[in-house]
Backbone bond lengths (Angstrom), bond angles and torsions (degrees), N, CA, C in turn:
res aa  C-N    CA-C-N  psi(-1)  N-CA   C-N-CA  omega(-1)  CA-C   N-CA-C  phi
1 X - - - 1.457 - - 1.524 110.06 -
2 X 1.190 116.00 132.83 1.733 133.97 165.45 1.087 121.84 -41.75
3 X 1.022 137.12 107.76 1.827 133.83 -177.60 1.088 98.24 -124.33
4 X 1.845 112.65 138.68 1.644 113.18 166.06 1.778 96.26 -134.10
5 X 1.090 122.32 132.98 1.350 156.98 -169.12 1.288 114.77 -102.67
6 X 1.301 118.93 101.35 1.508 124.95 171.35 1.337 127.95 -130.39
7 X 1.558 122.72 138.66 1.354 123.66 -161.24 1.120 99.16 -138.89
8 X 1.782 129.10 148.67 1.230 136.61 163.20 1.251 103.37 -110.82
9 X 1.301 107.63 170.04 2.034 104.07 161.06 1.388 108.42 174.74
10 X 0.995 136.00 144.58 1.556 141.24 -168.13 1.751 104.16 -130.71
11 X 1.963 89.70 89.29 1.195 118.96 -179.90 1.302 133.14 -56.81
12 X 1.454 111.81 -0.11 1.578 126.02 -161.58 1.564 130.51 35.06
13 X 0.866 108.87 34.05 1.692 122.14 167.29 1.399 98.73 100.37
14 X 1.705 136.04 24.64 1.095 155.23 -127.29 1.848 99.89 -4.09
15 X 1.401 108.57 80.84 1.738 109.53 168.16 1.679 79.66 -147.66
16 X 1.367 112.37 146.65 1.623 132.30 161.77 1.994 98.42 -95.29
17 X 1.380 106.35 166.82 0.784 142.54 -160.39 1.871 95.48 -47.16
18 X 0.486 104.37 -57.28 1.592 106.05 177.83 1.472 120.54 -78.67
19 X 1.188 99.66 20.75 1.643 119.28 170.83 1.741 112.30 36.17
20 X 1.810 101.19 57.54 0.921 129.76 163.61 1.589 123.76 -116.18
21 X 1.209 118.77 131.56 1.572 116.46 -170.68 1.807 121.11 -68.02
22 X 1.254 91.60 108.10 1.394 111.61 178.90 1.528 134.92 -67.34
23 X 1.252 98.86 6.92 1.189 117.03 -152.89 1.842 111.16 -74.91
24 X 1.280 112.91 -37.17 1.975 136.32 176.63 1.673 98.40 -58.61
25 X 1.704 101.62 -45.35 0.891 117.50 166.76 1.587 138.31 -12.48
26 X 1.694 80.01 -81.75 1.625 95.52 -165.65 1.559 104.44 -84.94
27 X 1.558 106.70 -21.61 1.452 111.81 -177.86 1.534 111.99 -59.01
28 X 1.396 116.76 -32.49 1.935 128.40 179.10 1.517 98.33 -72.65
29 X 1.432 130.74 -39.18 1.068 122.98 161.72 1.417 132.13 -63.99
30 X 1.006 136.21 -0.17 1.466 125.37 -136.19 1.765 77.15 -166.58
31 X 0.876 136.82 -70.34 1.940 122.49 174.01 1.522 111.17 -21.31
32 X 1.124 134.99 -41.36 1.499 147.27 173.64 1.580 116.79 -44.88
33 X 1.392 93.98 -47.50 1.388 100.95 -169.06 1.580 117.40 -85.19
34 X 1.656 101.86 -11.68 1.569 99.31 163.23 1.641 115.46 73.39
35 X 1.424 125.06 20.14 1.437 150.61 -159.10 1.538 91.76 -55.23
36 X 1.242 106.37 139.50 1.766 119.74 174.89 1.907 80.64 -97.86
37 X 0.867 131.07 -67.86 1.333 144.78 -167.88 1.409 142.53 -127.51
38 X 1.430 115.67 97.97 1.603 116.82 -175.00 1.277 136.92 -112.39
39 X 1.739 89.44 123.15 1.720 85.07 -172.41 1.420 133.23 -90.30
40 X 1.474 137.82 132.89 1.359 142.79 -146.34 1.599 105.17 -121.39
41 X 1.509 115.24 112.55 1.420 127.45 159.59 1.301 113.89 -73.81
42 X 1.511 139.69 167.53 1.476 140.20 168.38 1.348 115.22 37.20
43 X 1.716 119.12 27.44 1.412 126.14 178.36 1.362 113.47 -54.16
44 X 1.280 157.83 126.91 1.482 146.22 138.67 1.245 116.85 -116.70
45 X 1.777 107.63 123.98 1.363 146.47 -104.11 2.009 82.79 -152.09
46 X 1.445 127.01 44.17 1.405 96.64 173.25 1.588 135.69 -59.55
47 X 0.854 165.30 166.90 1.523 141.00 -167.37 1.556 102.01 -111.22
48 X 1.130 118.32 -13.52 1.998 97.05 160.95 1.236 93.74 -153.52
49 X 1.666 120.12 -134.76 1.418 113.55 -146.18 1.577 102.94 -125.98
50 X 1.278 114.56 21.82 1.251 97.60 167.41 1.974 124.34 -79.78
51 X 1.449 97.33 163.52 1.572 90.57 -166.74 1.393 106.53 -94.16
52 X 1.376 128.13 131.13 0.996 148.02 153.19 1.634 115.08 -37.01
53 X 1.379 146.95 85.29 0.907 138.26 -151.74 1.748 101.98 -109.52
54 X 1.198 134.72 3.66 1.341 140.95 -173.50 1.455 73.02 -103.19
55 X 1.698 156.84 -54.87 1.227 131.35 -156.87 1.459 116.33 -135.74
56 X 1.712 95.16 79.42 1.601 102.66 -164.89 1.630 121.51 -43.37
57 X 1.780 102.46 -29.45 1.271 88.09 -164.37 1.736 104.47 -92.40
58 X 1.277 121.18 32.71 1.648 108.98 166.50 1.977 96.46 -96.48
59 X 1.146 113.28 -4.75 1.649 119.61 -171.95 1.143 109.24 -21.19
60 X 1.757 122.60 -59.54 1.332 159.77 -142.04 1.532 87.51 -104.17
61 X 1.270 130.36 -0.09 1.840 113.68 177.00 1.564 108.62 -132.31
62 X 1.745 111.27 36.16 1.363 98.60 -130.17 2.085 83.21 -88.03
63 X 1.097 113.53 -5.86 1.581 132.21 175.37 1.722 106.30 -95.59
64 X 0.775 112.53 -12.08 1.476 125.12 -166.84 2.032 101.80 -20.65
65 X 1.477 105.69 -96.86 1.474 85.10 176.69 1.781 152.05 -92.18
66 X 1.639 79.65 53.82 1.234 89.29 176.47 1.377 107.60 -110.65
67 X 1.512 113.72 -39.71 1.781 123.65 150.89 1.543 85.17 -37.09
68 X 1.078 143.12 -124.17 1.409 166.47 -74.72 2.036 71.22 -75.09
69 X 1.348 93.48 -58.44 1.712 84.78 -155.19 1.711 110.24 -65.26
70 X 1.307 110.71 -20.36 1.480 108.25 171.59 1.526 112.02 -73.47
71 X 1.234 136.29 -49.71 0.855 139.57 166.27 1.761 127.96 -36.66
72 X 1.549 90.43 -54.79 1.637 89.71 169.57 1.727 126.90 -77.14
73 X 1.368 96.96 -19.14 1.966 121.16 -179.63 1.675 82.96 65.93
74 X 1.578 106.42 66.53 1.354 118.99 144.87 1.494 119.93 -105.72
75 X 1.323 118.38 72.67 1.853 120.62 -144.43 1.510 94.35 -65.09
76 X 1.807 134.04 -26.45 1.187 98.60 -162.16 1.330 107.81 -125.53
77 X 1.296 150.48 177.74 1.343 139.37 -127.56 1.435 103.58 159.51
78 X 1.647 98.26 131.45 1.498 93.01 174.33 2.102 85.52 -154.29
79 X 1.338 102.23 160.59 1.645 118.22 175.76 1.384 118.29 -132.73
80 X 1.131 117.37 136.64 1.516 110.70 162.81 1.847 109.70 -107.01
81 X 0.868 102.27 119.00 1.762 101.32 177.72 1.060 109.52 -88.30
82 X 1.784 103.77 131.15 1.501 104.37 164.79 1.410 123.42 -84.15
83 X 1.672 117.53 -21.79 1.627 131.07 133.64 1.019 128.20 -102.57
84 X 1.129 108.80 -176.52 1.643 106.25 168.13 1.022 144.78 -55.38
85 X 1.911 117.66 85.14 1.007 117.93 -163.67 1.366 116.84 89.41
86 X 1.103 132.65 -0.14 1.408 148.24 -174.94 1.510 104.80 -114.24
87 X 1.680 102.63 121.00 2.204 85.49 163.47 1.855 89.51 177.99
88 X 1.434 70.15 -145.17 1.429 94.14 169.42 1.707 118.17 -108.96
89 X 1.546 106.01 151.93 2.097 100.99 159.88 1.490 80.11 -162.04
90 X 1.870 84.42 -159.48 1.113 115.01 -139.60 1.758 92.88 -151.99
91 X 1.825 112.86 122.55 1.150 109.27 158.95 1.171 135.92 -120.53
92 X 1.390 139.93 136.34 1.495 116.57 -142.47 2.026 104.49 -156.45
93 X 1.195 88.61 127.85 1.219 97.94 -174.43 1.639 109.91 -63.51
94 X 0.920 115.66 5.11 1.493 110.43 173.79 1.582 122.20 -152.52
95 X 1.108 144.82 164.88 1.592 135.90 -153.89 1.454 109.82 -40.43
96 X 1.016 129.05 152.41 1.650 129.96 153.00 1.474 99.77 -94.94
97 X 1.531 146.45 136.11 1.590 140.70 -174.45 1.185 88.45 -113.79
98 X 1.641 131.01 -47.66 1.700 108.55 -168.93 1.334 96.13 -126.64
99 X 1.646 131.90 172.23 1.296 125.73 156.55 1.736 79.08 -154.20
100 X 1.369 85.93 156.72 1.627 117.06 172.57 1.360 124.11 -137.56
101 X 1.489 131.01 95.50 1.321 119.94 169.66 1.683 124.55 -77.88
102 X 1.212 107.05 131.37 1.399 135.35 -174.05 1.551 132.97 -89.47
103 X 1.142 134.14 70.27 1.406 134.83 171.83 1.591 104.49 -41.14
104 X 1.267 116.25 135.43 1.244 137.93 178.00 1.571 140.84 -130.69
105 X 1.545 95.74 17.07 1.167 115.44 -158.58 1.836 88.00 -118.35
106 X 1.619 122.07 137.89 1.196 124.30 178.41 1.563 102.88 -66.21
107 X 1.533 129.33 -16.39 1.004 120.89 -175.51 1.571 104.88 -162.90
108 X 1.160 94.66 -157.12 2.043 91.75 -178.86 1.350 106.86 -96.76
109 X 1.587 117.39 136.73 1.340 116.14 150.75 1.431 123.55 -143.63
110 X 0.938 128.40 -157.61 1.788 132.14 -171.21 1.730 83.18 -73.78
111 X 1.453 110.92 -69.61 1.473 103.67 -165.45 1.315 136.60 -90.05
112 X 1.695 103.02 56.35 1.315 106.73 -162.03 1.331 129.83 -52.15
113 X 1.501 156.01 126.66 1.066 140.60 -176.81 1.975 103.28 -98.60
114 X 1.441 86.33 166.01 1.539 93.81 -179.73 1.844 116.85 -130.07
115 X 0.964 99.94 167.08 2.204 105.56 158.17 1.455 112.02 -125.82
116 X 1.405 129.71 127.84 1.308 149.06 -161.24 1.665 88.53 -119.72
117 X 1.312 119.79 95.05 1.603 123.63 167.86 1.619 104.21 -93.80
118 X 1.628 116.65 133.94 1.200 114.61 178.56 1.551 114.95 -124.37
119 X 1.298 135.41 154.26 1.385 95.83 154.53 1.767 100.68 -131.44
120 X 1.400 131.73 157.11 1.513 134.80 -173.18 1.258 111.18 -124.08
121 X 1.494 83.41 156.29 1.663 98.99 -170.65 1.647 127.95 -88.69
122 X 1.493 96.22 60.82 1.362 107.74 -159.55 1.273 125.28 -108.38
123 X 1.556 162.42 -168.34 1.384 162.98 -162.30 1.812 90.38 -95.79
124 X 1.547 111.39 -66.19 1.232 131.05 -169.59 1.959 106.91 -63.77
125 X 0.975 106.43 -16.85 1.684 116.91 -165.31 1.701 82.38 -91.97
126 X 1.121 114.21 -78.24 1.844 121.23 -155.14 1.108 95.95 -61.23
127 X 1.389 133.27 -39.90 1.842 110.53 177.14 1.131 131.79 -50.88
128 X 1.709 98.69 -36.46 1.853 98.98 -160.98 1.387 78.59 -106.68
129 X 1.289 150.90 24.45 1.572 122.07 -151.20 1.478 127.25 13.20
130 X 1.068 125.72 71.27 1.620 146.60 169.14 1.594 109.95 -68.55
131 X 1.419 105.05 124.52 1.135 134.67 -176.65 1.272 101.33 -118.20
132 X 1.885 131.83 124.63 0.897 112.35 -173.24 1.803 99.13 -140.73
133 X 1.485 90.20 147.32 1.904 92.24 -164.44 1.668 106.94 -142.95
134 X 1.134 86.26 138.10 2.009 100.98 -170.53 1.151 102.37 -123.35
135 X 1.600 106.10 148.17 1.648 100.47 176.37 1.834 86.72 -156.20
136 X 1.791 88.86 179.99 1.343 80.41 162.75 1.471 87.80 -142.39
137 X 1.725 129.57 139.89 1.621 125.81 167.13 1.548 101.85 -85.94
138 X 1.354 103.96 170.01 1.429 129.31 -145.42 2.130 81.57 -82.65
139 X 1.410 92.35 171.01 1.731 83.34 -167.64 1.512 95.38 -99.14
140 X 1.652 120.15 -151.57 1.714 133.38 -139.41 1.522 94.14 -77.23
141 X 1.084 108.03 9.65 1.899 96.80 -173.70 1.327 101.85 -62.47
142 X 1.834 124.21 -66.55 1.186 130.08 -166.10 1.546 118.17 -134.17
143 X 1.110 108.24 111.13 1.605 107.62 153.03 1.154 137.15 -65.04
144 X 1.147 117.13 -14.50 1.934 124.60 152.82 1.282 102.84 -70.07
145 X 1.562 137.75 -69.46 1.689 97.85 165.52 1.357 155.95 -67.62
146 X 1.508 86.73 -0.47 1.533 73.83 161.77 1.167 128.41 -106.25
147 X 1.580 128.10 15.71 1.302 159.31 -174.42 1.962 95.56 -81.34
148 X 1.765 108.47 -46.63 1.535 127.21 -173.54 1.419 77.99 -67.11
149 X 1.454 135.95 -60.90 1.500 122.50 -138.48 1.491 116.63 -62.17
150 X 1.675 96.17 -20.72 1.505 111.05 -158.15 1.563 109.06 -90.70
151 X 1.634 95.21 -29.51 1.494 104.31 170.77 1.099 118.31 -54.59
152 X 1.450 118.97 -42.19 1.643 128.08 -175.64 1.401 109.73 -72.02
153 X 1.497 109.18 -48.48 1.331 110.68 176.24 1.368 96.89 -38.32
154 X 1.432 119.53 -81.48 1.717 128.43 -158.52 1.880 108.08 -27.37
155 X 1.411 87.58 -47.75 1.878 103.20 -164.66 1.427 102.84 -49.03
156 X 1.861 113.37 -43.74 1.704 124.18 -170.89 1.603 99.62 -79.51
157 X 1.202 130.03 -29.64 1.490 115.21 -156.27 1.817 96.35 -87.16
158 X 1.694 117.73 -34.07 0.890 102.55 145.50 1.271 172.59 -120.79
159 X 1.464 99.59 46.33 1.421 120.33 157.93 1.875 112.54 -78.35
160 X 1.620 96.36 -38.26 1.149 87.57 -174.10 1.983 133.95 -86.98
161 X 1.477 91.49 -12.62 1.735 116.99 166.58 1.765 114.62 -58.10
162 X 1.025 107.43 82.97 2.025 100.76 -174.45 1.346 111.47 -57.74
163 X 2.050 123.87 -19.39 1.359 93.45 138.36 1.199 82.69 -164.29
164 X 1.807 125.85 -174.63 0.818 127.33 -156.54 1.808 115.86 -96.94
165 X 1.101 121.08 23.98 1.429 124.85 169.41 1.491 97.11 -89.11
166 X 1.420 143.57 -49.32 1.473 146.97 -171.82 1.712 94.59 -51.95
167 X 1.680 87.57 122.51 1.619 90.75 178.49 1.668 105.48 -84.79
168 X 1.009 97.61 159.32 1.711 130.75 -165.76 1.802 109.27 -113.34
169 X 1.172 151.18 137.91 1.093 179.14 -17.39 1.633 121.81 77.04
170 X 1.095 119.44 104.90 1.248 103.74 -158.17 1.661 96.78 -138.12
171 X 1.300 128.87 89.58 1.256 127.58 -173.50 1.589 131.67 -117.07
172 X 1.321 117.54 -173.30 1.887 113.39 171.51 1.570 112.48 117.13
173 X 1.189 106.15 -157.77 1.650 119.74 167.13 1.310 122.40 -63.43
174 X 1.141 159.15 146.63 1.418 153.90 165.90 1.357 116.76 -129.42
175 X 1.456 102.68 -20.66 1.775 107.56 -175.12 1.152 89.98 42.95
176 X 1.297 161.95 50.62 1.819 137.88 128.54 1.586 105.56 -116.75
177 X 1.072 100.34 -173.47 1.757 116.55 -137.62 1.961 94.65 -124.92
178 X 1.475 111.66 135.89 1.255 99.45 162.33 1.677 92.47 -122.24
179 X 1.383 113.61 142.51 1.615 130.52 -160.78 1.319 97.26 -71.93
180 X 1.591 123.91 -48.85 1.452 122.70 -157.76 1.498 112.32 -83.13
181 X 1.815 106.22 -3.45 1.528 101.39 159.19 1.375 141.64 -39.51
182 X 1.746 106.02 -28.63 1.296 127.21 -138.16 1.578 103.27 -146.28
183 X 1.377 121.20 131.68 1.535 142.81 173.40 1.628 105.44 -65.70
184 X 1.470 134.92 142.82 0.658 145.88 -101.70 2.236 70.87 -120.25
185 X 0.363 134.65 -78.94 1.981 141.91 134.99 1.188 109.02 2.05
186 X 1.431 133.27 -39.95 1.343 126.28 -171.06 1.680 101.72 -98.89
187 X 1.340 101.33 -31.41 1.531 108.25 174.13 1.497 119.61 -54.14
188 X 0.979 116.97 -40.96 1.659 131.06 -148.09 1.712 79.27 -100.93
189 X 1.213 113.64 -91.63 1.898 103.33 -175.87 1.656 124.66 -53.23
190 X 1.527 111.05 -13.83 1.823 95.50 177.59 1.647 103.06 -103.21
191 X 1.059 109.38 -12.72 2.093 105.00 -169.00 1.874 87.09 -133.72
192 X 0.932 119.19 -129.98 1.194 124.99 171.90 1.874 105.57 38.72
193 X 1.272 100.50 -100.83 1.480 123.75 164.07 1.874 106.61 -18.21
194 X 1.331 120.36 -78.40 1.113 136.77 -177.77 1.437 111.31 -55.56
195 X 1.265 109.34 -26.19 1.934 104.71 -178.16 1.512 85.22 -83.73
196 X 1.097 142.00 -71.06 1.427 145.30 -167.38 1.661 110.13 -25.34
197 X 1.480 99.87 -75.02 1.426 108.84 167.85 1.799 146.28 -34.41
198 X 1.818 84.01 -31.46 1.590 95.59 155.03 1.234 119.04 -144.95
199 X 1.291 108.61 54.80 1.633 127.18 143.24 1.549 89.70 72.63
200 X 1.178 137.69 40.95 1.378 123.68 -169.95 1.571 95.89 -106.09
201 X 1.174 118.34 176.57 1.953 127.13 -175.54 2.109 87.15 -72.98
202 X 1.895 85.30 146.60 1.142 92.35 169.71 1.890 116.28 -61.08
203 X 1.462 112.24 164.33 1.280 97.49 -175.31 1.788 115.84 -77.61
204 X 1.189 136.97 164.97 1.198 128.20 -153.33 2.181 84.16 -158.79
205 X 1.550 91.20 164.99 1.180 109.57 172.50 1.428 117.84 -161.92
206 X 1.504 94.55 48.54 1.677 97.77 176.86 1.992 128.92 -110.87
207 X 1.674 94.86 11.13 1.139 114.57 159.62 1.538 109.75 -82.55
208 X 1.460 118.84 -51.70 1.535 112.54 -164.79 1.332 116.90 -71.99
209 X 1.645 110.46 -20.55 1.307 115.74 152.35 1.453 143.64 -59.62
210 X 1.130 103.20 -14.79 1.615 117.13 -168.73 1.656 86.33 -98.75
211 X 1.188 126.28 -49.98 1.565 123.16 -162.27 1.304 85.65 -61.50
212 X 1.725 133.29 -49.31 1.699 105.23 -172.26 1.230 122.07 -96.56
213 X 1.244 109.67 26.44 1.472 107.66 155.23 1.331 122.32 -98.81
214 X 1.223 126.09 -4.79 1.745 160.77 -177.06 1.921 74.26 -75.19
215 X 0.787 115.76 -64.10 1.957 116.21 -165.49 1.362 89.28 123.00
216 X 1.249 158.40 28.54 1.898 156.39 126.39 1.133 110.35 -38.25
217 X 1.284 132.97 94.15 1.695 140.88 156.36 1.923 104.85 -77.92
218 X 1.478 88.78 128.44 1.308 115.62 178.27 1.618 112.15 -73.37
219 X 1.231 105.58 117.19 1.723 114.34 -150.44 1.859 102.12 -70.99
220 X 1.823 76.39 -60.38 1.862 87.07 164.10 1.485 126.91 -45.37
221 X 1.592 115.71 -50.28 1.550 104.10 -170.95 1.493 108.54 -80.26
222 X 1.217 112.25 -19.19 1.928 100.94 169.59 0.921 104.97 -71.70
223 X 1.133 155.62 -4.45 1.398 143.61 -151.81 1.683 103.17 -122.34
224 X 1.366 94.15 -19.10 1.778 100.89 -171.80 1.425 99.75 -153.55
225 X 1.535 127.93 76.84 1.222 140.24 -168.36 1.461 93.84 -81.01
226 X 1.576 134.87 -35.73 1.405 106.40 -173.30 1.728 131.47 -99.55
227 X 1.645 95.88 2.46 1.508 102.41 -169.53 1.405 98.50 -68.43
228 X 1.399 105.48 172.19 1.868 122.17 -172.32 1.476 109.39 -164.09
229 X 1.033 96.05 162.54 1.867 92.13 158.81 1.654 101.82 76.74
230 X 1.232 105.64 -158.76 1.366 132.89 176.30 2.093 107.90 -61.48
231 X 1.619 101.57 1.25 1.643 77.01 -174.50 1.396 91.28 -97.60
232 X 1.117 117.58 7.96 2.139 102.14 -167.08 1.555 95.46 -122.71
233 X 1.570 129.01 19.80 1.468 133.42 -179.38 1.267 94.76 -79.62
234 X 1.670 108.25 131.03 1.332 126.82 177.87 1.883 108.27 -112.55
235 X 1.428 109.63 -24.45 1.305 101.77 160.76 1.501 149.31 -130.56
236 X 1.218 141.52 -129.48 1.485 126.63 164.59 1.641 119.13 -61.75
237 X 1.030 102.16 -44.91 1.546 129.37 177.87 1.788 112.35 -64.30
238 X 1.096 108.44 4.39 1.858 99.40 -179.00 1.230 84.65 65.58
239 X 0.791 150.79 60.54 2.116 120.10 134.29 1.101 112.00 -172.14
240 X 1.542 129.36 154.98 1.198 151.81 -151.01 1.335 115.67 -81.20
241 X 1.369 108.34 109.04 1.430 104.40 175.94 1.134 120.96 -153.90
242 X 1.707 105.62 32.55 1.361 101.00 153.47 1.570 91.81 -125.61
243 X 1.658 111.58 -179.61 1.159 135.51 -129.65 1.364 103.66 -161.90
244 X 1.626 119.37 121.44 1.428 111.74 128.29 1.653 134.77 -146.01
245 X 1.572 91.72 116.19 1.916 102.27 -174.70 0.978 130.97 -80.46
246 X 1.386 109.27 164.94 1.745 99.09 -167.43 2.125 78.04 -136.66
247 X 1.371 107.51 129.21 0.879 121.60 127.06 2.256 143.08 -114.82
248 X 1.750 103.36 138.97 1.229 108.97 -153.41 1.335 128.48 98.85
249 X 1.329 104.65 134.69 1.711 129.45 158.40 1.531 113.54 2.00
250 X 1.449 146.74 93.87 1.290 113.73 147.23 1.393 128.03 -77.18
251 X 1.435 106.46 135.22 1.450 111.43 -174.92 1.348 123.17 -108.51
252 X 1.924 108.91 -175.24 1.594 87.59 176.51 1.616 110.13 95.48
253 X 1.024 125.80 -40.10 1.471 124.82 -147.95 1.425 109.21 113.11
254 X 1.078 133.93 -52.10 1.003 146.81 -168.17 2.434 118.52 -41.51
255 X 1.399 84.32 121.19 1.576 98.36 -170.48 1.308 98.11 -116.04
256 X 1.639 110.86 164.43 1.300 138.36 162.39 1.371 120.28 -78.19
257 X 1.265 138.50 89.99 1.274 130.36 -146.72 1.661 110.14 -99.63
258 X 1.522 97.79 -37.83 1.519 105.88 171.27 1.267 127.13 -159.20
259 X 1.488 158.12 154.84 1.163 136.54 -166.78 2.131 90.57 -150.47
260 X 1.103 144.40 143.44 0.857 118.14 -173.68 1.870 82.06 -167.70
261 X 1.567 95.03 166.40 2.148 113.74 161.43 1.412 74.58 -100.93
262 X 2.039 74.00 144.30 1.210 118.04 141.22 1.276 127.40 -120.85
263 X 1.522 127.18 138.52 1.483 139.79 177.60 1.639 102.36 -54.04
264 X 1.364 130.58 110.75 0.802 137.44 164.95 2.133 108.12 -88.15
265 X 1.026 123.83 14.46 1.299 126.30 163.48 1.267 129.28 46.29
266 X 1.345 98.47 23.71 1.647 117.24 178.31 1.781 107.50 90.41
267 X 1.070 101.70 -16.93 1.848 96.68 -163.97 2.141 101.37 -56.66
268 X 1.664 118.36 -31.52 1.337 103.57 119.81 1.386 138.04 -141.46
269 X 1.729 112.48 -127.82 1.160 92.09 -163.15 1.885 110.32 -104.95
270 X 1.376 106.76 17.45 1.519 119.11 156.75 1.433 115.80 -123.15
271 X 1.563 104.66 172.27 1.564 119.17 178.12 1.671 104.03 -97.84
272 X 0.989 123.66 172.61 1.390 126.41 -177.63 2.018 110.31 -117.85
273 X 1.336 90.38 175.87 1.608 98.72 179.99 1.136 105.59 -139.00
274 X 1.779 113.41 133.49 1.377 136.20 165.53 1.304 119.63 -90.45
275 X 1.292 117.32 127.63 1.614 117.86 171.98 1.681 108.51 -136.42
276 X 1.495 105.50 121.05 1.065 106.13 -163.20 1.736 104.91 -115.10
277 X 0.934 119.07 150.95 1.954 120.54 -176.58 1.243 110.35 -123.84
278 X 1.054 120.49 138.54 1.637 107.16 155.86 2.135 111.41 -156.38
């Protein structure tokens, strides 16, 4: 039987909290799972060995995902930076044929975000025609930009969809909030409470809404309609905010078999998501 294996995760510039390279790390984690394809938030990707001296502490990562991809025998790899050398990619045990990097920002700023659309040369890819796209939105500052980010997103996915039966993949960071994650008690003392306390935007959920009105089914919550609380927290903060959707048909035979977090064990400062097909 056909299995295709997919992972997101937002590696943090692969350094953990003590701005040590995480990278051996995540690879002991993440070898297990046997990944056809992994997608990388806050990747930095320098291309040889000189040292970065504006950011001593990536020194120690200065190979970072090219280990990651040797390590996992993810031979092929591609990034779109939203700086230099900074972004999002994609590592994948089998060809990448197109990639497209995506500006997502209505205009320029320090923290530009991006969309990395790929598509692979895989069993699970050529059936359904799978288009697959990672991003990461801007974090808790604003939900009006990331409301802009999503707009743009929409504008690229469809220009770039030749039509709308080709399923779509749409994964990464989102920094937004879906409400019905969370008990009415857990809301008010884990988010609520905590935005107050440091002046952050009230919490909002009008990004995760717009993605499912786009037709994006949430891979994770079908798959696990009753978890809540603290079991579906993907980052420091208790709560879920990464993501991976599937809009469109799977074909072929082809099912959703499982989608699940994984404990990333501090190496950083999110958990990751499995989505498995077969």
């Amino acid at each position: 039987m056909s299995v295709f294996r997919l992972a997101t995760l937002n590696v943090h510039s692969f350094i953990d909290s003590q701005a040590t390279s995480n990278i051996e790390r995540l690879a002991q984690l993440l070898k297990p799972l046997a990944l056809d394809v992994l997608a990388v938030q806050e990747a930095c990707h320098t291309p040889d060995n000189r040292r970065n001296r504006a950011q001593t502490a990536f020194v120690e990562t200065r190979y970072h995902s090219q280990v990651l991809s040797e390590l996992l025998q993810l031979s092929y790899k591609v990034f779109g930076d939203n700086v230099r050398n900074f972004g999002n990619g994609i590592l994948s045990r089998y060809p990448i044929t197109n990639a497209s990097n995506y500006q997502i920002e209505p205009q320029a700023s320090e923290a530009v975000r991006g969309m990395l659309t790929v598509e692979v040369d895989n069993e699970f890819c050529k059936d359904n025609k799978a288009t697959i796209h990672v991003t990461h939105f801007l974090d808790h500052i604003s939900e009006h930009r990331r409301l802009s980010q999503l707009h743009l997103f929409d504008k690229h996915v469809l220009t770039t969809a030749q039509n709308s039966r080709h399923l779509q993949l749409l994964l990464g960071d989102f920094n937004s909030l879906t409400f019905e994650d969370y008990s009415q008690n857990y809301f008010d003392q884990k988010i609520r409470q905590v935005r107050d306390q440091n002046l952050w935007e009230p919490p909002y959920d009008l990004v995760i809404k717009k993605i499912k009105e786009s037709g994006f089914q949430d891979c994770f919550k079908h798959m696990n309609k009753e978890m809540k609380n603290e079991q579906l927290a993907t980052c420091a903060y208790s709560t879920r905010i990464d993501y991976i959707w599937m809009r469109g048909e799977l074909k072929n035979g082809w099912q959703l078999q499982e989608c699940k977090i994984f404990s990333t064990e501090n190496a950083t400062d999110h958990n990751g998501i499995l989505l498995v097909d077969s």
